[in-house]
N, C-alpha and C positions, 0 to 999 in steps of 0.2 A: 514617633510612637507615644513619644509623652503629653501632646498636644491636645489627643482626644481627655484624655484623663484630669490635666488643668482644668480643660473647659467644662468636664461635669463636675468638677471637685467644683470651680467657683459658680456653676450656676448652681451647686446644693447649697454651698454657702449664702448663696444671692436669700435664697427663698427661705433660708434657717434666716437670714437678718430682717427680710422683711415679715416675717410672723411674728417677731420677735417687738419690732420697733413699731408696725401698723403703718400706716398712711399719716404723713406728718402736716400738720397744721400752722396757720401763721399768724403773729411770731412765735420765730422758733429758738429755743434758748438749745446749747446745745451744751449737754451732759455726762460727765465720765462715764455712767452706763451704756451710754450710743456709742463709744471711741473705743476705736480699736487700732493695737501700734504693734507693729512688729519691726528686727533689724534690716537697716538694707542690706546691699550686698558690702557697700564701704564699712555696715558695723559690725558685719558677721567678719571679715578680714581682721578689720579693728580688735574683736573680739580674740581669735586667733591669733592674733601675736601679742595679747596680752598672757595668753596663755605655755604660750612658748617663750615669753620673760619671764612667768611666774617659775615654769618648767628651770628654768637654764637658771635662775637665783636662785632655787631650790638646792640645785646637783651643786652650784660651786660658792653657795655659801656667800653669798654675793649682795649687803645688805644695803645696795645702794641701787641694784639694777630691784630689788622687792620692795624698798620706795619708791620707785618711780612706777613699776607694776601699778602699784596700788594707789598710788597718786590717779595715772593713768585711770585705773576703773573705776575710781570715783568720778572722774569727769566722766566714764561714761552713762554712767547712772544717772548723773544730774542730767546730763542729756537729753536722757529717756524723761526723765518730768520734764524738763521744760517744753521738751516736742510735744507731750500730751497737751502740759497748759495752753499750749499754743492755741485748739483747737477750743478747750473746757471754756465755755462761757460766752463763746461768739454768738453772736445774733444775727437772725437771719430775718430778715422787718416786713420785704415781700419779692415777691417776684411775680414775672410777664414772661410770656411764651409768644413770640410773633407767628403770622402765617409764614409759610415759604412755598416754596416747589419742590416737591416729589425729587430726592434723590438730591438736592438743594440740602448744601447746610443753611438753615434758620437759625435765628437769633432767639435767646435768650437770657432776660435780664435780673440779676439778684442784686439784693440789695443787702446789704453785712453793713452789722453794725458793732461797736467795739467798745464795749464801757467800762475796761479796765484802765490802770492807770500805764500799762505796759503796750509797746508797739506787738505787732504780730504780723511776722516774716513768714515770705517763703509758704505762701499759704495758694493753692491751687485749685480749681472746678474742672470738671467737666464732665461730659455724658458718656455713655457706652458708643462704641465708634468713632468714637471726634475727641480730638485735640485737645489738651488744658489750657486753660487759664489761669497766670500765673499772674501775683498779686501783693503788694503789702498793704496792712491798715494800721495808720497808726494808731496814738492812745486817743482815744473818746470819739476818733472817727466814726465818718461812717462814709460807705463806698457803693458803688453800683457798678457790678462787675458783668461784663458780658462771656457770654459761654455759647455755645453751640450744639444744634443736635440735624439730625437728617431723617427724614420722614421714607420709609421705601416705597410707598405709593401714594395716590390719591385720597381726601377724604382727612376723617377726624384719627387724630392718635395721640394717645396717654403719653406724657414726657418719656414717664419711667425713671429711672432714678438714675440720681446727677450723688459724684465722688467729689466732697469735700476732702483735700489732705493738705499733709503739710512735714517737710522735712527739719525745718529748725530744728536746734539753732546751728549745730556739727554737720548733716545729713548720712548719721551713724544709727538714726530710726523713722522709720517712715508713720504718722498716726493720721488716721482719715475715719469719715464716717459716711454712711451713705444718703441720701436725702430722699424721699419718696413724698414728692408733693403734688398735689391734685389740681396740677394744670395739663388743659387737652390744649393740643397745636392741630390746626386745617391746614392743611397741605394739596395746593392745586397741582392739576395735572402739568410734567411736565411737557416745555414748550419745546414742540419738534414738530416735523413737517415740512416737505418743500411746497405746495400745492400752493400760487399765485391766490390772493385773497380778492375775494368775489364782490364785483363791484354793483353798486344799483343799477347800474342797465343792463345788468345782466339776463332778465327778464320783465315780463311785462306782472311777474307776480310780485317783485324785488318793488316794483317802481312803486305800487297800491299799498302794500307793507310801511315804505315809507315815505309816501306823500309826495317826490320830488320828480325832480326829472332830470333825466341824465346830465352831466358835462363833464367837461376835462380838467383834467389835473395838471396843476403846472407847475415845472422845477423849481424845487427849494431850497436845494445844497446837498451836501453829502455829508454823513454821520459815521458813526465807528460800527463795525459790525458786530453784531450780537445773536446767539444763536435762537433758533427761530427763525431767522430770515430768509428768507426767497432769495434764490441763488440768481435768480434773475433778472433783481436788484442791485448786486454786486457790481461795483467798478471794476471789472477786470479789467481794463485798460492801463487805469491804473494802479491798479496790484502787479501787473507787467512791466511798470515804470520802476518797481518795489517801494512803492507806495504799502504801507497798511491794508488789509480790506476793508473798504469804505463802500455805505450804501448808502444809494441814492432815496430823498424824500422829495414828496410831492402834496401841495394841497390842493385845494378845491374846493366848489360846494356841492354841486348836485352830484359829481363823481368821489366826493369824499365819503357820501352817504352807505353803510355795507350792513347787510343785514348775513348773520351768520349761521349754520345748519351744516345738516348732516349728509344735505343735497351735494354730489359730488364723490361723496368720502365711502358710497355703500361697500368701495371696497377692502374698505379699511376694517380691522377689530374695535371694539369700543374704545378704548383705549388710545389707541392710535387716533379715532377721531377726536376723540376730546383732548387731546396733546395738541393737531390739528389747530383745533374753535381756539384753544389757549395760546397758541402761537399767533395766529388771528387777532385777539382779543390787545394781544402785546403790542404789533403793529397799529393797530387804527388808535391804539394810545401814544405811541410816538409819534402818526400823523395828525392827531389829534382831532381825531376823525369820529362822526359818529355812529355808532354801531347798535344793532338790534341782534338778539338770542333768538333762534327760534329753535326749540328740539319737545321732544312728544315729553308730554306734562309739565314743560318750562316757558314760561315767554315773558322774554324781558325786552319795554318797548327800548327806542329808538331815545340814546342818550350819549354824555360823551362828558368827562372828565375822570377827577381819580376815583369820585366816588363810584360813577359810572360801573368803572373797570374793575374796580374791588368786589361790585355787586355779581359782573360778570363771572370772573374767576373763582366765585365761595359757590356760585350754580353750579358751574363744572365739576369743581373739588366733591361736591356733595352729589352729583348728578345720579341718581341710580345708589344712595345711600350704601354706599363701599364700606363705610368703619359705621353706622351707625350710634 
């Protein structure tokens, strides 16, 4: 019951900090007005039995259990400042957003920088969805911290905002601030599909496309499997043995050649086809094969390496302008 209510409490608060704070720029110095610290759950406890020693030296008159009370809350205050300073004055110099796949956590890189004279613990990143990143920088450093975020579908999409925090130096307060930075991540379709990938002889339109003429492919070895792959590639023989699933690779030249489309797939949703082309697209880069695009207002000739294949997958991602 309380779940629904968390979740509109902190998306009102999302949208109260970014009105508040704007779209942030780089470098970023970061300032007591952007930090925000509350107790955890160890300093709300902590809290709590300072109060039931101030309680209990109160009732029994007790002048040694109300020094150490008060000993006691004085560490915890200083606490509270040092976890804020933890965060006050850290530099953030740039950051990189990579591509990834749809549903794929992607990378992303920040760069923190530290120009106090003081190390700075226990200090943590990450996105909505995904995982922290947990970190120290010492004094005058500087670090390049990686972080993670996941794209729901195909196309362009805004980071959105990444949670700076930090518990130092007790973890009796938690202080963090939010980051809204104006990097867009491409996110290709992801790679799925069993459908055998179409080879140039496969007709006599395939062969004019790309100049060659059929041949065969010949055994190259076996490799670890990865998804995407045609099932009918797989060693099962020896996945029977309890071997790993290992797929077989094959080169060539005239049969290496694959021109790729949407011929085949009409039974497919859009979507499923271009998962399909990407799954495709994966393959003839592990055979190291070369490939041609052909889809209505796209055509990309007959090529083959990384750049190739990057050119290929940012066609898909974008294919039919999804996130414009």
């Amino acid at each position: 019951m309380l779940a629904p209510l968390r979740a509109r409490l902190a998306d009102r608060v999302a949208r109260w900090a970014r009105e508040r704070q704007g779209t942030d720029t780089l470098p970023l110095v970061l300032h007591s007005r952007r930090l925000y610290i509350l107790p955890t759950r160890a300093g709300l406890a902590f809290a709590l039995l300072l109060f039931i020693m101030l309680i209990a030296g109160i009732n029994y008159t007790n002048s040694l259990a109300l020094l150490l009370t008060f000993v006691l809350g004085s560490c915890l205050l200083v606490g509270m400042h040092e976890c804020q300073r933890t965060l006050q004055g850290l530099e953030l110099l740039h950051a990189r957003v990579g591509e990834c796949y749809a549903g794929v956590p992607g990378a992303v890189e920040l760069q923190f920088a530290n120009a106090s004279r003081q190390a700075r613990h226990a200090l943590a990143v990450r996105s909505a969805g995904a995982g922290a990143t947990s970190f120290d920088l010492a004094a005058g450093a500087q670090a390049t911290v990686p972080a993670t975020f996941t794209a729901p579908q195909r196309g362009r999409h805004a980071l959105g905002r990444l949670e700076l925090a930090s518990t130092a130096p007790f973890g009796l307060f938690r202080c963090w601030t939010w980051l809204y930075l104006p990097l867009e991540a491409l996110a290709y379709p992801a790679p799925a599909g069993t459908r055998p990938l179409p080879r140039a002889a496969a007709s006599q339109e395939s062969r004019q496309i790309l100049g060659s003429a059929p041949g065969e492919e010949e055994w190259a070895g076996l490799r670890a499997y990865q998804t995407g792959d045609s099932p009918r590639s797989i060693a099962w023989k020896a996945w029977a043995r309890g071997a790993p699933l290992m797929v077989g690779q094959y080169t060539g030249i005239g049969g290496n050649d694959h021109v790729l489309s949407f011929a085949g797939l009409e039974a497919l949703d859009l979507e499923s086809r271009l998962s399909q082309l990407c799954a495709w697209v994966r393959e003839c880069a592990r055979r190291d094969a070369a490939c041609a695009l052909q889809l209505p207002g796209v055509q990309i000739p007959l090529g083959r390496g990384a750049a190739h294949t990057t050119e290929l997958l940012r066609a898909l991602a974008l294919y039919g302008a999804v996130n414009p």
